[in-house]
N, C-alpha and C positions, 0 to 999 in steps of 0.2 A: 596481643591484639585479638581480637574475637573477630569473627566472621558470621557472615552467615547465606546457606547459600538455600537454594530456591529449588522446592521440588515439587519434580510436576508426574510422578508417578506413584500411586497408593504402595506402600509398603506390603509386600508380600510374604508366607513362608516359605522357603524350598521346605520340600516335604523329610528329605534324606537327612538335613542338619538341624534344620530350626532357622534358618539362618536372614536376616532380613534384607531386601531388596529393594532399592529407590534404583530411579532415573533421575539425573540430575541436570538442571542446568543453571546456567548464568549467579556466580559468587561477587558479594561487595563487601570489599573492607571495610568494615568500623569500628567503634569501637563503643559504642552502645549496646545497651547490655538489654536483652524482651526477653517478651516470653513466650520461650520454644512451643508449649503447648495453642498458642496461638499461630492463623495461619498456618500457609505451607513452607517456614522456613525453618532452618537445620543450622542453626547457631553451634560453630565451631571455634578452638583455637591454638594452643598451645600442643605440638604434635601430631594434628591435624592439618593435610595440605590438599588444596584443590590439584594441584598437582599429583600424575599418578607417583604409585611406586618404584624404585630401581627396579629393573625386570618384571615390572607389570603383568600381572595373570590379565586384568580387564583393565586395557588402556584408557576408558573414557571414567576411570575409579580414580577417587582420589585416594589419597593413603593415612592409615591411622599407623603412628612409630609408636611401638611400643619398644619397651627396654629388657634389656635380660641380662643378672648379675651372677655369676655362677663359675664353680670351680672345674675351670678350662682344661687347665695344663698338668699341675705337681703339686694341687692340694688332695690328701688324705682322703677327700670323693670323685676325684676327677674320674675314675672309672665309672662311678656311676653317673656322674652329671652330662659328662660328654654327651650319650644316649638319652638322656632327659632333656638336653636342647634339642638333639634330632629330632626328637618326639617331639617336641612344641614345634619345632619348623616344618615337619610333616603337615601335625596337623593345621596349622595354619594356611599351607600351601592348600589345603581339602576345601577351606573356609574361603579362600581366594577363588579355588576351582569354582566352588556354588554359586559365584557370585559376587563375594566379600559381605559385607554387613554396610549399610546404607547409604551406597553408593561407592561406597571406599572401599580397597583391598588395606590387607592388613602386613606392615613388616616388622620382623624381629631380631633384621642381619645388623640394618644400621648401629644398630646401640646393644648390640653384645657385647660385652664386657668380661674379659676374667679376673676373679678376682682373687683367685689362689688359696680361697676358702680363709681368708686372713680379714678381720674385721678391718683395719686401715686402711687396705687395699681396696675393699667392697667399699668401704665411705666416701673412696679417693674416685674411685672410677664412677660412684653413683651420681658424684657433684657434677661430674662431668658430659653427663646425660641428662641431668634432672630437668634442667631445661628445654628439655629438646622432644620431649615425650609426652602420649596423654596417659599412660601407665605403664606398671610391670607388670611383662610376664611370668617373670621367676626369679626369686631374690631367695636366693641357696644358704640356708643357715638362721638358727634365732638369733645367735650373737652378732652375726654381720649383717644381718634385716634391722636388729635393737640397735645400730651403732649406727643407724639412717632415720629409724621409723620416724620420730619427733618432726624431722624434714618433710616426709612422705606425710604426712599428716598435715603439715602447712599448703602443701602444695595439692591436696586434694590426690594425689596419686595412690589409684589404688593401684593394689600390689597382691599379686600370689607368691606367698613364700614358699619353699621348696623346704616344709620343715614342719614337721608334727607337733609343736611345742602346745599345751596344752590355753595356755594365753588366749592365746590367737581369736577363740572361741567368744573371748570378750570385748565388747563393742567400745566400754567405758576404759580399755587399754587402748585398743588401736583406733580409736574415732570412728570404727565402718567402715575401713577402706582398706583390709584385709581379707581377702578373700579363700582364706583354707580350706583346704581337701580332706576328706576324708577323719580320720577319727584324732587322737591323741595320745604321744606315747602313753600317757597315766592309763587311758583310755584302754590299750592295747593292752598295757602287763592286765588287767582288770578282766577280760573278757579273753585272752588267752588263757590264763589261768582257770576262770571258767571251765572254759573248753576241756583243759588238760585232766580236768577234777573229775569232768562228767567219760573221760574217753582212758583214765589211765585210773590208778589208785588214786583218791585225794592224796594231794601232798600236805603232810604232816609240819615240814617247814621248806622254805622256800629262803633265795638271794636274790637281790638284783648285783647286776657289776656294768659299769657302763661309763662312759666319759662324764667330767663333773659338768654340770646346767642344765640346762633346757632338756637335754637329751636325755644322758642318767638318769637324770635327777627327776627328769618329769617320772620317766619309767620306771623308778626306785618306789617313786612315791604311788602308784600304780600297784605296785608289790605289796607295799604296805598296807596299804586300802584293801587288798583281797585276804590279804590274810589276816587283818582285823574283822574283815565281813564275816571271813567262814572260819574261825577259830583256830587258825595255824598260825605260825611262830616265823616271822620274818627275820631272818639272820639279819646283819648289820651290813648296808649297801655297801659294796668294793667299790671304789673308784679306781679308773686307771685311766690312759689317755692314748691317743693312735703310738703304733709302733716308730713314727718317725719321730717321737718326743721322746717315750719314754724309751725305748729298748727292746723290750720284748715284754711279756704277760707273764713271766716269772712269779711275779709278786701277786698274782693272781691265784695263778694255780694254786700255789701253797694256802692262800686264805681258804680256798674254796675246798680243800682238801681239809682244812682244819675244821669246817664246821659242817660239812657232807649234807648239805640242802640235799632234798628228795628233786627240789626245780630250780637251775639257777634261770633267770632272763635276763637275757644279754643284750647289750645297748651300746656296741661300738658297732667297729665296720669289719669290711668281710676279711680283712687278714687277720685280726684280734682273733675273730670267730673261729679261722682255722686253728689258731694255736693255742686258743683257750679249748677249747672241745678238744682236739687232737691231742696236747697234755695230760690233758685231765682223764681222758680215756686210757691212755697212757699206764697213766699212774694210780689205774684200777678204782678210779672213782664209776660207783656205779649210778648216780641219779642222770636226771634227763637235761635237755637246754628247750628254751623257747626263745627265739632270735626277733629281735625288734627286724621292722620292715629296710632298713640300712643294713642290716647284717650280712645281706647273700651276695654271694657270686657266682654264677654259675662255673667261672675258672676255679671254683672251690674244687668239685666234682676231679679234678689235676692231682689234686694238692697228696701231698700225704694223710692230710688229717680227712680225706674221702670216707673213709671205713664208720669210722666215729661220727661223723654228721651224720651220714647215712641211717646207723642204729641208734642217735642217741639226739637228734634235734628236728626241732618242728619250727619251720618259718610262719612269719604273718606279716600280713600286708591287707591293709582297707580297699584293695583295686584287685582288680578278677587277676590271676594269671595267665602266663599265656595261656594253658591249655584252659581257659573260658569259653564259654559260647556267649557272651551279648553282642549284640549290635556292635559295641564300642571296638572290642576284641577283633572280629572278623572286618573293622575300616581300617584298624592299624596293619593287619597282616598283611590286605589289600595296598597299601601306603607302601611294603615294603616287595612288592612284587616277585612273593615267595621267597625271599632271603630273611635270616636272622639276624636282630639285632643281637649285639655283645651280651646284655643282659637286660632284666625286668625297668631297668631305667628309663628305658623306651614307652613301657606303657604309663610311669610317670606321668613323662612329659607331655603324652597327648592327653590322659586325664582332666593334667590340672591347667587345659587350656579352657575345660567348660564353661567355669564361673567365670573366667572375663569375656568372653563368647557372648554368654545370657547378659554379662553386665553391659557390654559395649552395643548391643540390641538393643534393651532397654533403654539405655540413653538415645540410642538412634531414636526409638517409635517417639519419646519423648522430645524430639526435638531439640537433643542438647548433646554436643560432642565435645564438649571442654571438660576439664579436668574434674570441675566442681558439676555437671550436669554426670558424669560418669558415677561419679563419687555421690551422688546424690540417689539412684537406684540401689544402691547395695542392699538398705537397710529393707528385710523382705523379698530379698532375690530368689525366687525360688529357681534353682537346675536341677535339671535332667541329665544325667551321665552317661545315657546310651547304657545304664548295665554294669559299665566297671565299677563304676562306686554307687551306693545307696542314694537316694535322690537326696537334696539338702536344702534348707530354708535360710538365708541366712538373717543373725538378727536375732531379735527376740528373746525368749529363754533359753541359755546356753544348756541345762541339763535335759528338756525337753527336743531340742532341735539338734544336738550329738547324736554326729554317727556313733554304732557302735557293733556293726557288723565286722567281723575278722575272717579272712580270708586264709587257712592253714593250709600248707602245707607241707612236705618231706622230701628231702635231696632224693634223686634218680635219675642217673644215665643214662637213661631209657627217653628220657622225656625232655622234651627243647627246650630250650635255658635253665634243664635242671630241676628243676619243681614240680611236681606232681601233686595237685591237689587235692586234699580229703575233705576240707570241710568250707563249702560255700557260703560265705556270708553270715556265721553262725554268733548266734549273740545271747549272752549268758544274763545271770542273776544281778551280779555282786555292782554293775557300775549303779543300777537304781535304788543301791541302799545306802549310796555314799553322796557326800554333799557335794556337788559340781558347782557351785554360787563365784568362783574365782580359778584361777591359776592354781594347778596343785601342786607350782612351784614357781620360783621367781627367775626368769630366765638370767644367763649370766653363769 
């Protein structure tokens, strides 16, 4: 049922967020369908209540439910995601503090969901929110986002997936109602590689090794791309899959030992990462690693394989780390009132609460809080990330509006969660001589 309620105060910005502000009064059920930009009414419906929130920050706010789909408990990222919901609950609670966005606070406890990073699980829990929401806030995964999106697409819900897939990028895959952060694996091996060319020896040839789809595969094809750019010899991509499938990375090392890449780039998670590098180092391989943004832990810094990360791998990630200075950086630290979070999954989760922030604003000023008025500003959304990530257009042309700023850095015990950073937002040659018109691989 559509609503619509009555506002009798001009929308304002807080200065500190961006963040939009009505006063509201008096809501009438109907079910006729105006037009928001007419008038002072704020046509709302499905996920939207006149009613405040549970534990309401502003009692006289109604509430916008949003959903969140993510690996809770004892899938293969729960360690990172846990932290990445914090962070989206943090910063929501910030979004709540200024205010809320027009006239509503916003919650993200009601229809959390875990879904054990399992594509059936995610489809199974998403049915069961789907109705109840006016978007997602985080949908963990390409394979378990691809096993809903078709739905999410009928229903007008836009969604932030929690997942680099290079797709995403494209309007004529997800209809515009995909809201992604920052750059894409393909993206990443592209502009690290870069990086590693202009700060180390060019590598002569190169590997990727990474779980098989969206993930590897995007960042395989990333590998590929750069070293067809600049004339090195891409080994043949290794696949392998989390250690609670296969066993152990046995079958790795030995590959990567057989063919002695000068840079292997790896594209699993952080326990792979320990015992691929920690082996390999081992076993007197002397080339380097460049770790996709899933790769780190800072429980790495524990591990035995400390030594070898230390002297022989360089992380990236599209969002500052913590030792950043933006805006963004110094609201999350403030959010955690000087305590550390477990790891960089934190600033994640407040990241990529941006785009639906600017997106749920927009539909406010437009006078539309339904599914399809949300869904309806995407296309040309421009945000501001406060600094953690590069500003982003969405829309449009996908190789032109690609981030493609990388964020490096190097394990150190010295430094909080681990990371120490050498190269701020740095963006190289080789992604604008390569074709970005599609997917530089088919998720799956």
């Amino acid at each position: 049922m559509t609503m619509r309620r009555r506002r009798r105060a001009a929308f304002a910005l807080a200065a500190a967020g961006a963040l939009v502000l009505t006063a509201c009064t008096q809501v009438t059920p109907d079910g006729e369908s105006t037009d928001p930009a007419a008038g002072d009414e704020l046509v709302f419906g499905q996920g939207v209540t006149e009613e405040p929130c549970p534990d309401a920050v502003n009692a006289d706010n109604g509430c916008i439910y949003l959903g969140i789909l993510s690996d809770l408990t004892e899938g293969p990222f729960a360690a990172l995601a846990v932290p990445i919901t914090d962070g989206q609950r943090a910063y929501w609670a910030a979004v709540n503090e200024a205010g809320g966005i027009g006239g509503f606070d916003i919650d993200i406890d009601t229809y959390t969901r875990d879904t054990k990073y399992q594509a059936a699980e995610h489809a199974a829990q998403y049915q069961q929110i789907a109705g109840e929401i006016a978007g997602i806030a985080q949908s963990l995964g390409t394979v378990n986002t691809e096993s809903v999106l078709p739905d999410m697409i009928d229903r007008s819900l836009v969604t932030v997936p929690t997942s680099w897939w290079s797709g995403y990028a494209f309007d004529d895959y997800d209809d515009g109602i995909v809201l992604e952060t920052g750059y894409s694996y393909c993206t990443e091996s592209l502009v690290g590689l870069d990086w590693f060319a202009e700060n180390h020896d060019a590598p002569a040839t190169v590997q990727a090794v990474g779980y098989p789809g969206d993930y590897g595969g995007d960042s395989a094809e990333g590998v590929s791309r750069w070293a067809e750019v600049n004339g090195a010899t891409a080994l043949d991509a290794i696949g392998t899959g989390p250690n609670q499938v296969v066993g152990n990375q046995d079958a790795v090392v030995a590959a990567v030992l057989a063919g002695s890449p000068d840079v292997v780039v790896l594209a699993v998670g952080p326990a792979e990462t320990a015992e691929i590098v920690g082996k390999l180092a081992a076993g007197g391989f002397t080339g380097r690693f460049l770790g996709s943004l899933p790769t780190w832990n800072p429980a790495l810094l524990g591990s035995a394989a400390a030594p070898a990360l230390q002297a022989l791998y360089n992380h990236m990630s599209p969002y500052e780390n913590w030792d950043g200075s933006s805006a963004a950086i110094t609201a999350i630290k403030d959010s955690l009132g000087g305590e550390l979070p477990p790891n960089g999954g934190y600033i994640i989760g407040w990241a990529i609460g941006y785009p639906l922030k600017a997106a749920l604003e927009a539909a406010a000023a437009a006078g539309d809080l339904t599914p399809e008025g949300i869904a309806a500003v995407v296309d040309g959304l421009e945000v501001d990330f406060e600094g953690i990530v590069q500003p982003h257009t969405y829309g449009g042309d996908p190789q032109a509006n690609a981030n493609q700023s990388v964020n490096i850095g190097t394990p150190n015990p010295d430094v909080e969660l681990g990371i120490e950073t050498i190269a701020s937002f740095y963006e190289g040659a080789s992604f604008g001589e390569t074709d970005y018109t599609s997917a530089c691989v088919a998720a799956g």
